[in-house]
N, C-alpha and C positions, 0 to 999 in steps of 0.2 A: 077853179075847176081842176080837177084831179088828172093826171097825164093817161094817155090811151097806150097800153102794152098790148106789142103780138112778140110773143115766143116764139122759139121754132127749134124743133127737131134740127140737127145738123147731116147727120148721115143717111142717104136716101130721100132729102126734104133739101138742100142744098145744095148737098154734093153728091155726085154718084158713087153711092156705095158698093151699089150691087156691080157698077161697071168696074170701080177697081180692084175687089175680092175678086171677081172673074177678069180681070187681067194677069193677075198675080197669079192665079189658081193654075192658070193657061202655060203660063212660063215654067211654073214650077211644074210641072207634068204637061206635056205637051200632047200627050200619044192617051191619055186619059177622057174622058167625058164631060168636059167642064162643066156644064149646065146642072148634071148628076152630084158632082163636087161642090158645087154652090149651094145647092138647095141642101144637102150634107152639112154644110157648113152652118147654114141660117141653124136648121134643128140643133146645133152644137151648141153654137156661143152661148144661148141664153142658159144653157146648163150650166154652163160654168160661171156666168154670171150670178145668177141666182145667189140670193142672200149674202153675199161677199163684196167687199171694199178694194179687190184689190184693182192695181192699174189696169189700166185698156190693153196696155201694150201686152201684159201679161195674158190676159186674155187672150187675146188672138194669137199671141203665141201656143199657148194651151189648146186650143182649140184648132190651130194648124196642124199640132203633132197628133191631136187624138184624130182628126180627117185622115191623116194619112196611116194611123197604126188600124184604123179601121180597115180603111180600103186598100191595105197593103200598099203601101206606095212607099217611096224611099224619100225622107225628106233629108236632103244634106245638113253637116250640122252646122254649118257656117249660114243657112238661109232660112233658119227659126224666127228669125223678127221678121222677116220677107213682108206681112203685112205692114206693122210698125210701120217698116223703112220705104213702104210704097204709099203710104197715106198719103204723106204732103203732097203726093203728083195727082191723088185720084182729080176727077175734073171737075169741077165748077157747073152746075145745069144751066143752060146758055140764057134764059130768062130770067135769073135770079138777081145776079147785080143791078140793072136798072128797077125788077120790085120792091128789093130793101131800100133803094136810094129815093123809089116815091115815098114809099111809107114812112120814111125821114123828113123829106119835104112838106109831107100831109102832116106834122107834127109827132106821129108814131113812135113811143119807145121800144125799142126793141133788144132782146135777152136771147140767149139757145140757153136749151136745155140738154143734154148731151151724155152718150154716153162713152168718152173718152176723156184723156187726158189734159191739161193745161196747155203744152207746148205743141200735141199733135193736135187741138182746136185754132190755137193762134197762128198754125200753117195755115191751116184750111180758111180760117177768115182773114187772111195778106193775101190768097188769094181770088176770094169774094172781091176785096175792096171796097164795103161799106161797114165802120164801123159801129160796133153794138155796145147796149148801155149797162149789159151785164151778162154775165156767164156764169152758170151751175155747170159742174161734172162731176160726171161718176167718180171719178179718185180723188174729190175733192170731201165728198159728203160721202163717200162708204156705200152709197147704193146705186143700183143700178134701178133702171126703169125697166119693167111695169111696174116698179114700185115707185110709191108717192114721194118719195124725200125730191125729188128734182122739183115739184112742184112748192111743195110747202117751204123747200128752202127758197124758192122764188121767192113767195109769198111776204117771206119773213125780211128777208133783205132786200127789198124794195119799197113794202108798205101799199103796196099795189090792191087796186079797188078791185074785187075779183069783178064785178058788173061792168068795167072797163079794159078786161082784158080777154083774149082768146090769143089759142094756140095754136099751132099750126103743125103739121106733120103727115108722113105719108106710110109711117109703122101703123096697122089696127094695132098688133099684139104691143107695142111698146110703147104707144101714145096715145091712140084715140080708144081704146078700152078703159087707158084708167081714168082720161081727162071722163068720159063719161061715168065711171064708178063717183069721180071727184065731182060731179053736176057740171064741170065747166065747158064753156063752148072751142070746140075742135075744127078746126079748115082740115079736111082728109084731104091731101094732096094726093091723090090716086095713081100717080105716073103710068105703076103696074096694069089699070083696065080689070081689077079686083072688085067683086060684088060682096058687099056687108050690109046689115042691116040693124048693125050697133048706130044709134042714136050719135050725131053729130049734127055739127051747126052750119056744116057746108061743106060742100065737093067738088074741088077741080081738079084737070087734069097735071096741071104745073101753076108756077105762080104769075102767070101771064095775065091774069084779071083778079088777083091777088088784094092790090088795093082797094080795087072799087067796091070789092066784098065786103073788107075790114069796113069799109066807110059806111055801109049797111048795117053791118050786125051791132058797131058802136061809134053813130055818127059824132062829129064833131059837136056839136053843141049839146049830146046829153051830158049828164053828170055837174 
């Protein structure tokens, strides 16, 4: 019988994303509109992600100077990485370590798909504390997500039965749009209280009933 994969999403589906960009955002402008600066920011990155290879880290560097040359802000030049250098702290969603460590126990392989780096991934999962049986990212393969290459590079270095696998994530625009463009089955991790009605294979709010799902959509005994 062929092993049961769930993927996942790493930022915003694990870790809080969105809490540590607006931590970050906060410090670094204090007297600013953080909430305003956030959503600012979400519309940026994938600009400069778009069709390009390079690091994460570069990214959100890129993407911090252009937030601030936009809304006039002064970003010091010593505080350019400020994301980078704040990642490893961002937090852990408080549910999460004991649902990877069922779906380990329940036999589950599990993979992220991600869009950052090697070393700023291997922060973020020493802080998870359960480990994964593989890892795609963005600076590794050259793309970023919405595009497919995270997926098919799964695919490819795994050997994985797509009828035995689903993904998991709580981006529409950077995960559950394409796994649907790609026919594959999606858990929409919704944290947000976001209404779509792009085709997926399940909706919760966190990963708090996370396994019992997986156990659903690809029981133990098929395949």
């Amino acid at each position: 019988m062929s092993d049961r994969w769930a993927t996942f999403d790493c930022y915003g589906t694990l870790i809080d994303w969105m809490g540590g960009i607006r931590s970050t955002l906060a410090g670094l402008w204090p007297a600013a509109n953080t909430d305003e600066l956030l959503a600012r920011y979400h519309a940026i990155e994938p600009v400069i992600q778009a069709g390009r290879g390079i690091p994460y880290r570069t990214v959100m560097a890129d993407a911090l100077a252009k937030l601030a040359a936009e809304e006039g802000l002064e970003l010091p030049a010593d505080r350019g990485a400020a994301l980078a250098d704040s990642l490893p702290s961002w937090p852990v969603f408080p549910e999460v370590p004991a649902a990877l460590g069922e779906l380990r126990e329940r036999g589950w392989r599990l993979a992220i798909l991600s869009n950052t780096d090697p070393d700023l991934l291997d922060a973020s999962l020493g802080a998870i504390g359960v480990p994964v049986d593989e890892r795609v990212v963005a600076s590794d393969i050259g793309s970023y997500k919405p595009a497919f290459g995270h997926w098919e590079a799964f695919f490819t270095r795994t050997g994985a039965e797509r009828q035995r696998h689903v993904h998991v994530a709580a981006s529409l625009f950077h995960d559950v749009h394409p796994c649907a463009a790609l026919g594959l089955p999606c858990v929409w991790i919704n944290r947000q209280a976001e209404t779509s009605d792009v085709p997926r294979a399940g909706e919760l709010p966190d990963l708090g009933a996370l396994p019992e799902t997986l156990e659903v959509l690809v029981p133990a005994g098929d395949g």
